[in-house]
N, C-alpha and C positions, 0 to 999 in steps of 0.2 A: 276396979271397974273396967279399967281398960284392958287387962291382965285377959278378966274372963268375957269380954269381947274380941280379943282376938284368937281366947279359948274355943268359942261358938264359932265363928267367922271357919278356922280352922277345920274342925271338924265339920261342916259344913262344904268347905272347899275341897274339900280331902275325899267324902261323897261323889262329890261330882267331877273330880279330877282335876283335866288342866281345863276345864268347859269353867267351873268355879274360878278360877286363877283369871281366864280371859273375862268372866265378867264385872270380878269386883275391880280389874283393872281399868278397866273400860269406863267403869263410874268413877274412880277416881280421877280421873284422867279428865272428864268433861265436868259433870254439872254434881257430882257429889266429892265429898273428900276423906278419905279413911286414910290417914297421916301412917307410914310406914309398914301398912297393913300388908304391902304387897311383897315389900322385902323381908317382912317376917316369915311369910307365907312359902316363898322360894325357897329357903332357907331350910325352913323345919322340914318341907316334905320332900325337897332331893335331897335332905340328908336321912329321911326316911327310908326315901326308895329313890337310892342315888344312879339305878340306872335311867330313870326317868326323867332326872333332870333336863335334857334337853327339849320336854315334852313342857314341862313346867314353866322353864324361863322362856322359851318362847314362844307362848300360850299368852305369859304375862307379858312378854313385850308387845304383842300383837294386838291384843287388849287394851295395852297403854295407848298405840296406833293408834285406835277406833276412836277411844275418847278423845282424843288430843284432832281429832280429823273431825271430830264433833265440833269443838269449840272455835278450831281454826274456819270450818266450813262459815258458821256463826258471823265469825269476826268479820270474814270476806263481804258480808252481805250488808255492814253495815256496824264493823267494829270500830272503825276511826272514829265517829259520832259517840259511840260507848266512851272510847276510851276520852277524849277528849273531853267530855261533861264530868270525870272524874279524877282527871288528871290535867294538870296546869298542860296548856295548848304548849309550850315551849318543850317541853317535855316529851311528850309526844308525837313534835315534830323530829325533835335530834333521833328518837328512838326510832321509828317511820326509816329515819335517812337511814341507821345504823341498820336496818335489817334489809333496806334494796339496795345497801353495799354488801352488804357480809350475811345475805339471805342465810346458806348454812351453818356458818360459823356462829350466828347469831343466837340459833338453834341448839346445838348440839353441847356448846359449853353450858348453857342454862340447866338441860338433858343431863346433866351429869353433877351438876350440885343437887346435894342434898336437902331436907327439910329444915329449916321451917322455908326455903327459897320458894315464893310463890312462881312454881312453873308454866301456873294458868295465864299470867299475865303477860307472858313471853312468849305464848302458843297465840291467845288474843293479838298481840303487835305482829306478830310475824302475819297473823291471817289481813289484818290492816293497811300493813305495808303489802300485802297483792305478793308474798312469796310465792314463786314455781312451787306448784304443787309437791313433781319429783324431788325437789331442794329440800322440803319441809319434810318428805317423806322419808328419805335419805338420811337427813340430820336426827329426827325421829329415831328410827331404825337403828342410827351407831350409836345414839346417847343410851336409848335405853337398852338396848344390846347387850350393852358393856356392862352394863348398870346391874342387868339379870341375871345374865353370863357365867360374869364375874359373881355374884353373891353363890351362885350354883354351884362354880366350881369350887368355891371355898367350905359349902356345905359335902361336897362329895370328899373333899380331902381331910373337912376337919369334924364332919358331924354336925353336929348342934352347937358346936364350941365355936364354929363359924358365927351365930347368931351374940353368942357374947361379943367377940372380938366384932364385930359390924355396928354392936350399941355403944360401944367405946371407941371405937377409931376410923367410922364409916364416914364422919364430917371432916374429917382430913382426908380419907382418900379422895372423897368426893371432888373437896377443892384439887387436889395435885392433879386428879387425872383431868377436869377439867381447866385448870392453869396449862397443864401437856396439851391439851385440846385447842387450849386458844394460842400456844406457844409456835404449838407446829401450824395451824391454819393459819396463821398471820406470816409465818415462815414460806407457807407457799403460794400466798396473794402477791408479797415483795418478790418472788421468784418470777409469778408470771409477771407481773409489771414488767423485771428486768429484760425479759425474753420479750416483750412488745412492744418492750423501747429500743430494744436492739430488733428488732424484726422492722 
């Protein structure tokens, strides 16, 4: 079932180029969910027409943008009350602090774990906690960047064999590069600290 929905999905997208890509993104991203549809999607058709990849992944990154700018916009207007009725208040305040500390960081590591990680919930808090638009835009932009990028380049080098190797070993890279993500931004919050305590 799922096989020949991302069969349709596919040829469907494939139609309409990277206009399809930016919009099943786009829904995913906000108010609908198609669970790795977007990474299969990258995958299969810049290894199809692997000069186009760069049209592809960032079609689907900018798409992802939109919807995730959807939900964030949402949250701004009155996510803390959402999140709060469904989430224990204690909870939601540590979470609240941790993103108007770590606005980007907050961001971008979440941007880069994999499924089943509910990303929506992390776009909702950042829009709660009153994130800088640019911050959120930013963090956005390198998570899933990388995210699309990266599957791109792996489809232009390895074909379609990219899409196996990403069903087998995309929940590890996901974490590393995100572990690398939270490793180096916490590396260079200590850094400026040290400079504006010696400043």
């Amino acid at each position: 079932m799922f096989a020949q929905m991302i069969a349709a999905i596919t040829d469907w997208a494939t139609q309409l180029g990277g206009v399809g890509l930016f919009i099943i993104a786009a829904l995913d991203s906000s108010f609908l969910s198609f669970p790795q549809v977007n990474d299969v999607l990258v995958i299969v058709l810049s290894a199809k027409y692997p000069e186009r990849m760069p049209y592809y992944a960032g079609l689907t990154m900018a798409g992802s943008m939109a919807g995730c700018f959807a939900l964030f916009a949402v949250a701004r207007r009155g996510g803390e009350v959402f999140m709060r009725k469904r989430l224990q208040g204690a909870h939601v305040d540590r979470a609240l602090k941790l993103y108007q500390r770590f606005g980007l960081l907050a961001v971008i590591v979440p941007a880069l774990l994999p499924p089943p990680v509910p990303f929506k919930v992390f776009v909702l808090l950042a829009g709660a906690a009153d994130v800088a638009v640019w911050r959120f835009a930013v963090a956005i932009a390198i998570g899933r960047g990388i995210r699309y990028f990266g599957q791109g380049y792996l489809a232009v080098m390895y074909g379609e064999h990219a899409l196996d190797f990403m069903q087998e070993h995309g929940a590890e890279i996901g974490v590393g590069l995100a572990v690398l993500a939270l490793v180096g931004g916490l590396g260079l919050v200590m850094l400026r600290r040290r400079r504006q305590a010696a400043a």
